[in-house]
C-alpha positions in Angstrom: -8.0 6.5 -15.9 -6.6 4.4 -18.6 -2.9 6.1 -18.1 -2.9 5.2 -14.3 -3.5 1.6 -15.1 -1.0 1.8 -17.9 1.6 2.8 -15.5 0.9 0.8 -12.8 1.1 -2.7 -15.2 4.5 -1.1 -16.5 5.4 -0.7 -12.5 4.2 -4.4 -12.1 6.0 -6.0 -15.0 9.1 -3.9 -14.4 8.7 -5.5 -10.4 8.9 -9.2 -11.8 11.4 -8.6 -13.9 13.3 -7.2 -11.2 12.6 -10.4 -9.2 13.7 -12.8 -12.3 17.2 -11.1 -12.3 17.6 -12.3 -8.4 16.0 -15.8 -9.1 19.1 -17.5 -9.3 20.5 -16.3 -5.6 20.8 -19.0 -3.0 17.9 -19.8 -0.8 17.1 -17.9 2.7 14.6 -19.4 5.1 12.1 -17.1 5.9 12.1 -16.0 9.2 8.7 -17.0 11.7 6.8 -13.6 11.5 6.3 -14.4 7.8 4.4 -17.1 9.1 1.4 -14.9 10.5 1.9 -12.2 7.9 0.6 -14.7 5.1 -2.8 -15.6 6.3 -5.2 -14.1 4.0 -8.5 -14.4 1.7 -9.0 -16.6 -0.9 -8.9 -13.4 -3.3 -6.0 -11.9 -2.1 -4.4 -15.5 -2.3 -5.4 -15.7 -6.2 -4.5 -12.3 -6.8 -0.4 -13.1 -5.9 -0.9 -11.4 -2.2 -1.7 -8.0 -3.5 -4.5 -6.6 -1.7 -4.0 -3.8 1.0 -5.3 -1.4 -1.4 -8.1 -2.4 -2.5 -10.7 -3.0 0.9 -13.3 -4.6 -0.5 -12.7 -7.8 2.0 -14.2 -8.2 5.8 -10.2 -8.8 6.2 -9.0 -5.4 5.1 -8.3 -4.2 8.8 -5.6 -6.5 9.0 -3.7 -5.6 6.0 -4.2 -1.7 5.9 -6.9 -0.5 8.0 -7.8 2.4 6.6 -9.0 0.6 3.6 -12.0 -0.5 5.3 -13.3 3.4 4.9 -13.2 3.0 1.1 -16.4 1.3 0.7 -19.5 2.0 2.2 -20.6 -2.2 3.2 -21.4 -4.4 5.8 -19.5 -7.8 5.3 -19.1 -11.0 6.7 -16.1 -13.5 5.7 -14.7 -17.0 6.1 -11.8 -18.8 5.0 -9.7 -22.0 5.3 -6.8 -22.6 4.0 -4.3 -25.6 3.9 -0.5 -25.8 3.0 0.0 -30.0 2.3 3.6 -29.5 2.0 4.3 -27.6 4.6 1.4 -28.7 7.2 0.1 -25.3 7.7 -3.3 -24.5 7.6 -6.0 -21.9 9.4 -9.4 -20.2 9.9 -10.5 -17.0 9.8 -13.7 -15.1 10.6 -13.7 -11.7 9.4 -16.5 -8.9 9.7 -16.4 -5.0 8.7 -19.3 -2.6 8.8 -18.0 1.0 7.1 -21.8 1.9 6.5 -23.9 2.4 10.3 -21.5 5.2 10.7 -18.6 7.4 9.7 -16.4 5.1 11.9 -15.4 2.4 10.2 -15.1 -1.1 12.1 -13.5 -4.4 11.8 -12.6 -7.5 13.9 -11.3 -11.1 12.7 -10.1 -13.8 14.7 -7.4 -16.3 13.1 -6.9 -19.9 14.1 -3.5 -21.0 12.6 -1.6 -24.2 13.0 1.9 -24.3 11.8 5.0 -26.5 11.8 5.6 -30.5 11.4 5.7 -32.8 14.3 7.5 -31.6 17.3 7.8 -28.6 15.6 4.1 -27.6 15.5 2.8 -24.6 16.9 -1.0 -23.0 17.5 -1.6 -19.8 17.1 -4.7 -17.4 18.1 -4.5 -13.9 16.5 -7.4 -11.5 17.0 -7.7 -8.6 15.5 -9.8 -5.2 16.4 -9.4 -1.9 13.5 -11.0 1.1 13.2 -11.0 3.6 9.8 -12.2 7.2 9.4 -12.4 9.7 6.4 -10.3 13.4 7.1 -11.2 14.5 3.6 -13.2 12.9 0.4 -10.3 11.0 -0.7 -8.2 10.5 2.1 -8.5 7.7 4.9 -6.5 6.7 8.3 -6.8 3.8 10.0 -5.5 2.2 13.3 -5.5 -1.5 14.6 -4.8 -3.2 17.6 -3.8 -6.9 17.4 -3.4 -10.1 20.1 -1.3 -13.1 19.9 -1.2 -16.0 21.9 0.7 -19.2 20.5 1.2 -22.2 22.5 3.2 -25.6 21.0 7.2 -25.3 20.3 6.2 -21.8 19.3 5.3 -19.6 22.8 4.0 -16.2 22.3 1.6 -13.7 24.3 1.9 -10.4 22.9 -0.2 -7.2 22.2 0.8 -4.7 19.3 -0.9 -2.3 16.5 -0.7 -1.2 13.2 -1.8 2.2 11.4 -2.3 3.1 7.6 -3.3 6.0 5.4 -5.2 5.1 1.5 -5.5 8.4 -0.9 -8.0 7.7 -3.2 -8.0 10.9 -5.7 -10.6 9.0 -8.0 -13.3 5.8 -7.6 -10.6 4.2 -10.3 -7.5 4.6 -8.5 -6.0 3.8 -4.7 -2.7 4.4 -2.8 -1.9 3.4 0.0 0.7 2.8 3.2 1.1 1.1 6.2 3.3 0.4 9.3 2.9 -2.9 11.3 3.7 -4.3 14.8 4.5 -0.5 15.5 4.6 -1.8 19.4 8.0 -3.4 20.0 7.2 -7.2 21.7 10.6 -8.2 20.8 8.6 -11.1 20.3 10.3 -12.8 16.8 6.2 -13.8 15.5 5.5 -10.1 15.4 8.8 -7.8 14.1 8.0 -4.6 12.6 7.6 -3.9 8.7 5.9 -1.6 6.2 4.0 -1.7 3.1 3.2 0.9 0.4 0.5 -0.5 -1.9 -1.7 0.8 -5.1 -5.0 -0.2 -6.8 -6.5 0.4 -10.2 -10.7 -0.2 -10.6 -11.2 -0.4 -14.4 -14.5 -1.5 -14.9 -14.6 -5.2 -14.6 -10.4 -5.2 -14.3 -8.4 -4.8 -11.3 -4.9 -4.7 -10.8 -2.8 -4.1 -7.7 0.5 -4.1 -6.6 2.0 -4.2 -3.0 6.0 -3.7 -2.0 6.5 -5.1 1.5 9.6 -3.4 3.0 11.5 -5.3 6.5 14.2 -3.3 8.1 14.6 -5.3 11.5 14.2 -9.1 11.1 17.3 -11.0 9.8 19.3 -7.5 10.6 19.0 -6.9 6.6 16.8 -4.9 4.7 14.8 -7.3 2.8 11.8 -6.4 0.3 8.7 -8.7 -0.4 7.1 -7.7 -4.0 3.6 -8.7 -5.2 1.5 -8.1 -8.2 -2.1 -10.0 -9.2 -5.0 -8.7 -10.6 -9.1 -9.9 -11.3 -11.4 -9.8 -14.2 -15.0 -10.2 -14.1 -16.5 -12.5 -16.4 -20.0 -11.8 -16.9 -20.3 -9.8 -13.9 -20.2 -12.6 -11.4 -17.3 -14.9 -12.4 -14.3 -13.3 -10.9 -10.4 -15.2 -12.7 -8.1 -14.1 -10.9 -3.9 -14.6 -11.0 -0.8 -12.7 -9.2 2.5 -13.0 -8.5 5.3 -12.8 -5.6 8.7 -12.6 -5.1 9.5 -13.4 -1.4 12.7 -11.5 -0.5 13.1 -14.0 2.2 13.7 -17.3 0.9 14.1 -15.7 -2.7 11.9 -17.4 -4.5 8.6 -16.6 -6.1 4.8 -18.0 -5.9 1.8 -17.7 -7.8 -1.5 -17.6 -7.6 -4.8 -18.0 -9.4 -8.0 -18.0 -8.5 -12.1 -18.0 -9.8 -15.1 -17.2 -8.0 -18.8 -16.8 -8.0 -20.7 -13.3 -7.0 -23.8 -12.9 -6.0 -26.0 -9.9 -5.3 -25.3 -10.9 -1.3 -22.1 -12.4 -1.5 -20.5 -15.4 -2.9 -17.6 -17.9 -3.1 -14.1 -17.2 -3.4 -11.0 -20.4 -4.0 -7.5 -20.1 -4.6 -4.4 -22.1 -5.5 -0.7 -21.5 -4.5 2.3 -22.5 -5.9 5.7 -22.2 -3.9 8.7 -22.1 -6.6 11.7 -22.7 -4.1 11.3 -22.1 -0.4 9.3 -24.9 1.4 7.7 -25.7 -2.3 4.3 -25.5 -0.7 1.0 -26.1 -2.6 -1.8 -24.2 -0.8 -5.3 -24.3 -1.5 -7.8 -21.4 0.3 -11.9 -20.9 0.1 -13.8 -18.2 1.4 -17.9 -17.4 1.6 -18.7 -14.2 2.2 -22.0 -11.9 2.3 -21.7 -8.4 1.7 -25.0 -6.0 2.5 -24.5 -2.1 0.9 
């Protein structure tokens, strides 16, 4: 176990590095799918993004769904989150229920509002997954996914994604996934992949996601994020990461704490935008989780 997580901080210090070297590049602005492709949990905000591993959040089915077969829970989640630079902010309800049956489910339902003045946009994104087992340590995954934005932004669109997690141990996870697979030719929802890992050490986690975009911008562009959590007397989760956004070339981080309880807890996060829009996001999230 402890060569695995070894080599996946080498893998996640050698990533930043990587992303230093490019730091001094001239900025891009990121295109408007990244817009719906950064609404997540309080966790995976304080853990730098990196989180389509690890499925231990109601809002696994819409990173990779088959993650949402890797633990055997019924959970219920809610976040807010506000950007007070950039004006952004959502809502999301999230449930998942991987113990009634071999079928693993999920739905959420985001509320996002983006955009400044004439510029601002409303978005409803709902999401429906489903996750099943082939073998002891292997899991597939397929969601479907529905946008309708209204404001200077139009969109009404319907597209899916699908994923695969190998888990050879309970300490280590690896995973990949394919998104808007159905072409909208919508710009909110262009297609991209990720291939993610996880490393459960006790009271340490660490992940690491690499977000690859062939289509948008007509350029190959890659999104790197690293983070990881430790548990400080079993129920005080610290919690900091790191991205490099390919887009707009800069990086963020994040950090985050929490409280866990035997039914749930509290989850909040901070995010700080170096470059790009230099936004300064704040996110919270309760949850219940019945095993």
């Amino acid at each position: 176990m402890w060569h695995r997580l070894m080599l996946l901080s080498a893998l996640l210090l050698s990533t930043l590095a990587l992303a230093q070297e490019d730091a001094g590049a001239g900025t891009v602005t990121a295109p408007r799918a990244e817009d719906l492709r950064d609404i997540l949990s309080a966790r995976a905000y304080g853990m730098g993004g990196a989180w389509r591993a690890l499925g231990v959040g109601a809002e696994s089915g819409t990173g990779n769904p088959a993650t949402l077969a890797a633990f055997h829970t019924y959970r219920i989640e809610a976040t807010g989150a506000w950007d007070w630079v950039g004006k952004d902010a959502f809502g999301m309800v999230a449930l998942a229920d991987s113990s009634t049956s071999m079928l693993a489910a999920g739905v959420s339902y985001q509320l996002v509002s983006l955009g400044k003045g004439a510029e601002r946009a409303t978005a409803h994104v709902n999401t429906v997954s489903m996750a099943l087992p082939i073998a002891e340590s292997l899991m597939i995954g397929v969601t479907s996914r529905y946008l309708l934005m209204r404001g200077a932004r139009q969109a009404n669109a319907l597209t899916g994604d699908a994923g695969i997690l190998f888990r050879p141990s309970e300490a280590f996870s690896l995973g990949v996934s394919a998104h808007n697979l159905i072409n909208t030719g919508n710009p909110e929802l262009t297609r991209y992949y990720s291939a993610h890992a996880g490393v459960f050490a006790g009271m340490l986690t660490i992940a690491a996601d690499v977000r690859a975009d062939f289509e948008t911008n007509n350029r190959t562009t890659f999104t790197y994020n690293g983070g990881l959590e430790y548990i400080l007397g079993q129920n005080i989760p610290v919690r900091a990461g790191y991205t490099w956004d390919g887009f707009t070339r800069s990086s963020q981080l994040g950090v985050g704490i929490g409280v866990l309880t035997q039914g749930g807890g509290i989850d909040l996060a901070y995010r700080h935008d170096f470059g790009g829009e230099n936004g300064r996001l704040i996110a919270l999230t309760f949850k219940v989780q019945v095993r």
